[in-house]
N, C-alpha and C positions, 0 to 999 in steps of 0.2 A: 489538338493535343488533349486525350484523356485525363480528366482529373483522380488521383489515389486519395482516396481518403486515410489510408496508414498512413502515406509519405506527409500529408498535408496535413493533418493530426499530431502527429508524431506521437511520443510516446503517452500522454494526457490521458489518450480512450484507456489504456491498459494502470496507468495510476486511477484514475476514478473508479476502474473496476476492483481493483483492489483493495481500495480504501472501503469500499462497499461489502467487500467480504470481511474484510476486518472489524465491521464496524455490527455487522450480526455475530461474527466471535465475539468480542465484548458485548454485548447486548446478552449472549447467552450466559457469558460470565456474571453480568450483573443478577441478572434473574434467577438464577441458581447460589447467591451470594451465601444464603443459611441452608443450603443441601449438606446434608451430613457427606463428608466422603469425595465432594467434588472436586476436581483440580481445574482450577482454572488456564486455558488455554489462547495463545494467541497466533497469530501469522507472522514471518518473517518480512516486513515490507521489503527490506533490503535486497533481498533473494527476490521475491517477485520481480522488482525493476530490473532489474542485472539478466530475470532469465526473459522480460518482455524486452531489454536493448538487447539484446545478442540476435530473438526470433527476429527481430528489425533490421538487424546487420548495423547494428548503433556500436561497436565494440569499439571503447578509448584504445587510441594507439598511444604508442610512446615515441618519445623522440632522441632516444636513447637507449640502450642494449641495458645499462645499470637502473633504469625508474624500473616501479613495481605497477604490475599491472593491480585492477583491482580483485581478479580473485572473487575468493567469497562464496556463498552456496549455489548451488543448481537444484535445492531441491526445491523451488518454487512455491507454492500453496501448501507446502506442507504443515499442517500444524502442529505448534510446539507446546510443551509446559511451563507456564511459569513459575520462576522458583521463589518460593512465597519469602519474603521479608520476616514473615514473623506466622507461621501456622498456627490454626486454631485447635483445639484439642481432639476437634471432633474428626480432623484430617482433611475441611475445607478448605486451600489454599486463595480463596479470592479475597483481597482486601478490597473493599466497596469505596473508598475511597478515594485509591488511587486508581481501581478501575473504572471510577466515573471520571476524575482528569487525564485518563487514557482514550478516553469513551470521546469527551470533548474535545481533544487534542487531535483524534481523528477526524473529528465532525468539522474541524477547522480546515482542516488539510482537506478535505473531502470540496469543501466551501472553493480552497484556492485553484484546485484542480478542475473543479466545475465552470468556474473563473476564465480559469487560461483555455478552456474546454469552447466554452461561449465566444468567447476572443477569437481564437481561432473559425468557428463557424461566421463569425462578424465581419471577418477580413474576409474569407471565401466569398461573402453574401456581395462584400463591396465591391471585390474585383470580378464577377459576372455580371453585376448591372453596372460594371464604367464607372463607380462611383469613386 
């Protein structure tokens, strides 16, 4: 029996990817933080998972004709604007602040994803050498 690395993976490889491109959008945000003019932007994580379970055939069912499915975007990687808190005059929308706790906030999730990422290569490892 052929081993799938999607099926045995699951959805991990496509969060870790994601978090990756999120984590160069902020990164661009920060670096650009005193650019006259700049709007700072980010990724919809939410939309990314939603359009890498469905490519997977991951789609929550319901068990009832009245629950709500989850809905929500398909536009995947698209990126969006953020809508600044408090704009600066100059028309730079990035607070440095909270896009460095956004910055870290991914770098954590990036961390757990990598985690459960490793986890799963650990169990493959063990279950081809018998262990």
């Amino acid at each position: 029996m052929a081993i799938s690395f999607d099926s045995a993976l699951g959805i991990h490889e496509q969060a870790l990817q994601a978090r990756v491109k999120r984590a160069e959008v902020q990164a661009n945000n920060l670096a650009n933080a005193d650019t006259p003019g700049f709007k700072a932007r980010d990724i919809d994580f939410q939309a990314m998972l939603q359009q890498a379970t469905a490519s997977q055939g991951l789609q929550m069912q319901t068990s009832h004709e009245g629950h709500m499915g989850l809905g929500g975007g398909t536009e995947g990687s698209e990126l969006l604007y953020r809508q600044p808190h408090q704009p600066s005059l100059d028309g730079n929308t990035v607070d440095a602040q909270q896009e460095q706790s956004r910055f870290m906030r991914n770098a954590m999730d990036y961390q757990a994803s990598f985690q459960f990422l490793n986890s799963k290569f650990t169990g493959l490892t063990k279950a081809l050498t018998g262990q």
